[in-house]
Structure formats: structure tokens, C-alpha cells
TIVO-2410 file (N, C-alpha, C; in nm, 3 decimals):
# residues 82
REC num residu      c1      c2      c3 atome chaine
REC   1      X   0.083  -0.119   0.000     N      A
REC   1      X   0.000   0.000   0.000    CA      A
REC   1      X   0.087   0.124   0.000     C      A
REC   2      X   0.053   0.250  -0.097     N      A
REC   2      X   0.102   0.351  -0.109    CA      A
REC   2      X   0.017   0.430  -0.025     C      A
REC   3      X   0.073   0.556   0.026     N      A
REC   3      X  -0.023   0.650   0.168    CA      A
REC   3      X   0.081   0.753   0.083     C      A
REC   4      X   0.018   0.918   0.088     N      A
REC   4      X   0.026   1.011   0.062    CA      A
REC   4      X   0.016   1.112   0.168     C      A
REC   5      X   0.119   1.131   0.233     N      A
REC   5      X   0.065   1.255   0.351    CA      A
REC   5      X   0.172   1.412   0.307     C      A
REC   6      X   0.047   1.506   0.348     N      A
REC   6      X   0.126   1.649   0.315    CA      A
REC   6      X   0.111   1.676   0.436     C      A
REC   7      X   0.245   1.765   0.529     N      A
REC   7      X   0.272   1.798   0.653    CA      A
REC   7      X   0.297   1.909   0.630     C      A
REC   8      X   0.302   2.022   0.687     N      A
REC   8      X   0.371   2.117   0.741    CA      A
REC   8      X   0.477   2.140   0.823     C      A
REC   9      X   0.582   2.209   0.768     N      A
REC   9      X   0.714   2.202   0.869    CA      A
REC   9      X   0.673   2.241   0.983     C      A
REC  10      X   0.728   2.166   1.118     N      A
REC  10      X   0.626   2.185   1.224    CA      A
REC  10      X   0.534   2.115   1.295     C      A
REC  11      X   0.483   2.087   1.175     N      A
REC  11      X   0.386   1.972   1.231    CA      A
REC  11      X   0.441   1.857   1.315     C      A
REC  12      X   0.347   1.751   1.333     N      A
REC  12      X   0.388   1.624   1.386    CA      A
REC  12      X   0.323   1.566   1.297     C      A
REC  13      X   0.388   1.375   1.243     N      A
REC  13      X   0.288   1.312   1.203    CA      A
REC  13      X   0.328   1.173   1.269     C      A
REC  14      X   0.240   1.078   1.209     N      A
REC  14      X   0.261   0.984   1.259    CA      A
REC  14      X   0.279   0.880   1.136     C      A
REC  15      X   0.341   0.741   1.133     N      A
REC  15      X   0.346   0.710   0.997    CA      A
REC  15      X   0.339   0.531   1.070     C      A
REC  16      X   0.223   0.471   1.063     N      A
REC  16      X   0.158   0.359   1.103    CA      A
REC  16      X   0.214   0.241   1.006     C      A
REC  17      X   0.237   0.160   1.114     N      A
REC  17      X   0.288  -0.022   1.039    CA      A
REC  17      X   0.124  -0.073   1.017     C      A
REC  18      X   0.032  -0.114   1.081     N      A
REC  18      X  -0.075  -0.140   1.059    CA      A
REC  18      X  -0.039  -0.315   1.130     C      A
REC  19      X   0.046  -0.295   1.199     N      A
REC  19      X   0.050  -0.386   1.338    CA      A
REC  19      X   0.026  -0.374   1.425     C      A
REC  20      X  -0.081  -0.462   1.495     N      A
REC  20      X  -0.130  -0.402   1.624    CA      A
REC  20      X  -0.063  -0.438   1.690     C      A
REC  21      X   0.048  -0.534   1.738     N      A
REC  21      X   0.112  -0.591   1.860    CA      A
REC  21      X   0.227  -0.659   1.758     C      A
REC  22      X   0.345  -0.606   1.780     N      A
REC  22      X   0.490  -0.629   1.712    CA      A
REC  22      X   0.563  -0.775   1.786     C      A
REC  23      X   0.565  -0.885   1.730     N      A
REC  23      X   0.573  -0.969   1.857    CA      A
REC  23      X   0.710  -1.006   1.897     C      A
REC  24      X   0.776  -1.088   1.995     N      A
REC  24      X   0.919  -1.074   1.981    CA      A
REC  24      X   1.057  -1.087   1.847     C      A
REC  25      X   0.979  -1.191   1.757     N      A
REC  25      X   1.077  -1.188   1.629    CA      A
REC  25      X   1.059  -1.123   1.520     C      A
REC  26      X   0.969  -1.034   1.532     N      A
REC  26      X   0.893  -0.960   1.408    CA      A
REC  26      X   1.027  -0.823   1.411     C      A
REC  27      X   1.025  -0.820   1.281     N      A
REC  27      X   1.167  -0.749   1.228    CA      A
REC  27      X   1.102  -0.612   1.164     C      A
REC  28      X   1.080  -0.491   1.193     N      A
REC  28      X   1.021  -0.348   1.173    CA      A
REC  28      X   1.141  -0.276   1.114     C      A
REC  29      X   1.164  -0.258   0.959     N      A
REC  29      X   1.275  -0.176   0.904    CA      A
REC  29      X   1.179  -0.038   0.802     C      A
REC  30      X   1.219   0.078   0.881     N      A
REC  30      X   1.181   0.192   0.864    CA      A
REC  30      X   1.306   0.237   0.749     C      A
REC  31      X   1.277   0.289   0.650     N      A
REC  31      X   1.397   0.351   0.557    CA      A
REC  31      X   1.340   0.514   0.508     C      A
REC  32      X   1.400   0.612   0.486     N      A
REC  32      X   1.392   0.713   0.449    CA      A
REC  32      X   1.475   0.751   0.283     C      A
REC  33      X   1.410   0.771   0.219     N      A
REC  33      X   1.490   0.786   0.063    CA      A
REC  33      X   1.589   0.672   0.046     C      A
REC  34      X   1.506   0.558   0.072     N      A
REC  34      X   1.625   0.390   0.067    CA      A
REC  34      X   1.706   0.423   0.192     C      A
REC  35      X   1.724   0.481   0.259     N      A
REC  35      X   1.830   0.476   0.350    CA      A
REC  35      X   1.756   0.478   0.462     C      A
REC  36      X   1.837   0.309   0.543     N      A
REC  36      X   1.810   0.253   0.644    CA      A
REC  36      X   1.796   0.368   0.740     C      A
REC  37      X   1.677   0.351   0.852     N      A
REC  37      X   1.665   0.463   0.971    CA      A
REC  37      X   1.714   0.369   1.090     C      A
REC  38      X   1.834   0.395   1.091     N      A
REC  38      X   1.903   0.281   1.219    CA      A
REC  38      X   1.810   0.273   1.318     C      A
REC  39      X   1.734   0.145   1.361     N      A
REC  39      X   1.672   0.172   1.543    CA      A
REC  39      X   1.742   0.216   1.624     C      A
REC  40      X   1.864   0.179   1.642     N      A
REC  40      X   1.920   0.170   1.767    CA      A
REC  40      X   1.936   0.369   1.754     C      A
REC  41      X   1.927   0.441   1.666     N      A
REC  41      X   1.951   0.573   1.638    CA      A
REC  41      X   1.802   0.653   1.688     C      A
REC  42      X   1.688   0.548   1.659     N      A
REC  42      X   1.584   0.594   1.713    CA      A
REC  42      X   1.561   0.575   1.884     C      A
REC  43      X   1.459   0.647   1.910     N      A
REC  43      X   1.459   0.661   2.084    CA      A
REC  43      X   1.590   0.678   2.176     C      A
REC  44      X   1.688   0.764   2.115     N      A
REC  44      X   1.790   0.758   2.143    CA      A
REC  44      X   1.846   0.945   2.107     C      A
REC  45      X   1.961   0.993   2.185     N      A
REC  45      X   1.992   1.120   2.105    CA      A
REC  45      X   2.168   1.052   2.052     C      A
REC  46      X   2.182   0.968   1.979     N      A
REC  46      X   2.315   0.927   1.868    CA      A
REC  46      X   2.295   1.017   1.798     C      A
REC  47      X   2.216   1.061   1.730     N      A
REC  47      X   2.226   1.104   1.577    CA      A
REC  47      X   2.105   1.226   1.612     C      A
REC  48      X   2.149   1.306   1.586     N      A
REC  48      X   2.010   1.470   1.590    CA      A
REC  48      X   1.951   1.521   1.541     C      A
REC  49      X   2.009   1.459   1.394     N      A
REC  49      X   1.872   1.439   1.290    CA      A
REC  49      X   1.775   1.345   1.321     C      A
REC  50      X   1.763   1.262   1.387     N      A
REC  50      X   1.673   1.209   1.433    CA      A
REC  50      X   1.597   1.202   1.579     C      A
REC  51      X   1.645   1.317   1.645     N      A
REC  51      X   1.636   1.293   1.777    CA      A
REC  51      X   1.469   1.374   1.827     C      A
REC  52      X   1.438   1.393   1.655     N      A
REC  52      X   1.279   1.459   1.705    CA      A
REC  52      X   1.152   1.331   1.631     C      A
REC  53      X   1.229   1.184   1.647     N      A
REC  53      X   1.151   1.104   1.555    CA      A
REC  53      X   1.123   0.996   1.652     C      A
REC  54      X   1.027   0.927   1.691     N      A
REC  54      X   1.011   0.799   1.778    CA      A
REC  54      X   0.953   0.690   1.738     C      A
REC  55      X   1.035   0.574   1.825     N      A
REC  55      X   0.985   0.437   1.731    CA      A
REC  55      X   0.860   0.375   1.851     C      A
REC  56      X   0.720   0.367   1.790     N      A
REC  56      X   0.651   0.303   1.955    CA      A
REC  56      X   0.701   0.167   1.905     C      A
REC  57      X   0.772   0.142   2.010     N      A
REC  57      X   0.765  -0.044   2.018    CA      A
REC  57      X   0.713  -0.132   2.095     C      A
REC  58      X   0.568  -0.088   2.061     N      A
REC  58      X   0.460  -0.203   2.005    CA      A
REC  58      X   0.405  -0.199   1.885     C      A
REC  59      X   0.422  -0.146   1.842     N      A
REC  59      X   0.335  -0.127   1.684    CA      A
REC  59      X   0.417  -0.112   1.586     C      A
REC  60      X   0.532  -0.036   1.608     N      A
REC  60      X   0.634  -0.017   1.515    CA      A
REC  60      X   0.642   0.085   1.455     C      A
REC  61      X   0.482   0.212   1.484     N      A
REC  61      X   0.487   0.288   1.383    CA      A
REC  61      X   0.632   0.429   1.432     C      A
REC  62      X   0.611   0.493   1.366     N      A
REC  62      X   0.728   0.611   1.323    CA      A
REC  62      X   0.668   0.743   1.315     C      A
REC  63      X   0.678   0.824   1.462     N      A
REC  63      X   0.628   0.952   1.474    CA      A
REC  63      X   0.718   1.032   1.467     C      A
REC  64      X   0.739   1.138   1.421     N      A
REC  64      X   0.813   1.262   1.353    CA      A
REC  64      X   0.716   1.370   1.426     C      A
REC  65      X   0.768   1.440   1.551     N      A
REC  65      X   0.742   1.539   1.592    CA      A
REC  65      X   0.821   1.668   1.561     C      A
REC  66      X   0.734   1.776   1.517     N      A
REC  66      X   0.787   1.919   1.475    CA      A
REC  66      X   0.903   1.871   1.319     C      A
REC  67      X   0.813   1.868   1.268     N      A
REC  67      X   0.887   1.787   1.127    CA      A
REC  67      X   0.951   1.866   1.043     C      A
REC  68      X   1.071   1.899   0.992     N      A
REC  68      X   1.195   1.952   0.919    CA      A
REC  68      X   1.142   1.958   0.816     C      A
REC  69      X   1.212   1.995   0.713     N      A
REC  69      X   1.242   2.050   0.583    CA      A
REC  69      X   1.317   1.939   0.524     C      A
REC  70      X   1.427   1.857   0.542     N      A
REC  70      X   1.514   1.840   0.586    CA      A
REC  70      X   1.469   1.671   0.569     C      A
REC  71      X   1.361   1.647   0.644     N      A
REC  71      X   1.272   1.530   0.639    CA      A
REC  71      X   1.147   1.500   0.546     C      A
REC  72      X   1.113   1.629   0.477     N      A
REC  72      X   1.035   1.574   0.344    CA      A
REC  72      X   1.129   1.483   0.266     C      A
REC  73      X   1.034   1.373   0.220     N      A
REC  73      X   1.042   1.239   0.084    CA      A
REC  73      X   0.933   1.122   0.140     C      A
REC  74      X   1.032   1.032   0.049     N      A
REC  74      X   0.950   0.910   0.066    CA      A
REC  74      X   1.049   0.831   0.199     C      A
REC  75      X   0.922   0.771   0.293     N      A
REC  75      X   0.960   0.694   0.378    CA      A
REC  75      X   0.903   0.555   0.342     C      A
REC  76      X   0.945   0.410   0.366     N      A
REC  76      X   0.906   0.301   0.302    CA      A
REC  76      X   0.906   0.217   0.457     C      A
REC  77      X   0.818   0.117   0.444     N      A
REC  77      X   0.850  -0.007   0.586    CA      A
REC  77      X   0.841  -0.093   0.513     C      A
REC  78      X   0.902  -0.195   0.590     N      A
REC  78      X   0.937  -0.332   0.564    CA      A
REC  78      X   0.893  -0.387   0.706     C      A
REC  79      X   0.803  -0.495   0.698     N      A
REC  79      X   0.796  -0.556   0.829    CA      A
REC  79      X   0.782  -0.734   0.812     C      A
REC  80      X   0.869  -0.776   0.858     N      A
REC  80      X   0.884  -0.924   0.820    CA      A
REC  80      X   0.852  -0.995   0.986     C      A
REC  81      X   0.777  -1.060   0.972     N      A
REC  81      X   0.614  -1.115   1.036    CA      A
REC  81      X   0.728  -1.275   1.084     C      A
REC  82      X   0.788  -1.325   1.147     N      A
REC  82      X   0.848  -1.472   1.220    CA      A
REC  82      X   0.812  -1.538   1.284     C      A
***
């Protein structure tokens, strides 16, 4: 499934796996313009381009609070189900 969202810099959004409960071997790979969004970079301040983005882990989805310029494109998931 393709999803289309227009944000405003600023905004918050939220960007949903459409998993309700992520279970222990289930593998959640978030990418931004093909390029891997490291987890271990998420919920974390490593990296500060990402340090306004959160992973819920239970669901997997990918919230982007007060969203950049910087962070417009395409974001893609991959979720492989074990």
C-alpha cells in the first residue's frame, strides 16, 4: 500500500505499520529515501537528525514530531512477520 501525507514544517505526524502488537521476532525496518533509519539511532539522542523522531515499540509505527524540511520524501517499511 502507497499512503500520501502532506505535513507542514512543524507539524507532527505519525506514519503507522498497521500492526497491532509487534511480537518478539517480528523485524520493523523503517527507511527514508532507501536509507536505512538505524533503530538503535531511534529513541535515542546518537544522531540529531533524528532525535525529534520515535519508534513506539509495540506497533512499530514512526512519529516525527515538529517535522523539518530536511525530512520531506519518501519513507518506506518493511515488516517481516516470524
Amino acid at each position: 500500500n502507497v499512503e500520501s501525507l502532506s505535513v507542514m514544517e512543524g507539524d507532527s505526524v505519525t506514519l503507522h505499520t498497521g500492526v497491532t502488537k509487534i511480537q518478539r521476532d517480528d523485524q520493523i525496518l523503517w527507511k527514508f529515501e532507501d536509507r536505512i533509519i538505524p533503530s538503535i539511532r531511534l529513541n535515542s539522542t546518537v544522531d540529531s537528525s533524528w532525535s525529534n523522531v520515535n519508534l513506539n515499540d509495540k506497533t512499530g509505527d514512526l512519529t516525527i514530531k515538529h517535522i523539518q524540511s530536511n525530512q520531506s520524501g519518501i519513507y518506506k517499511l518493511e515488516v517481516n512477520i516470524i
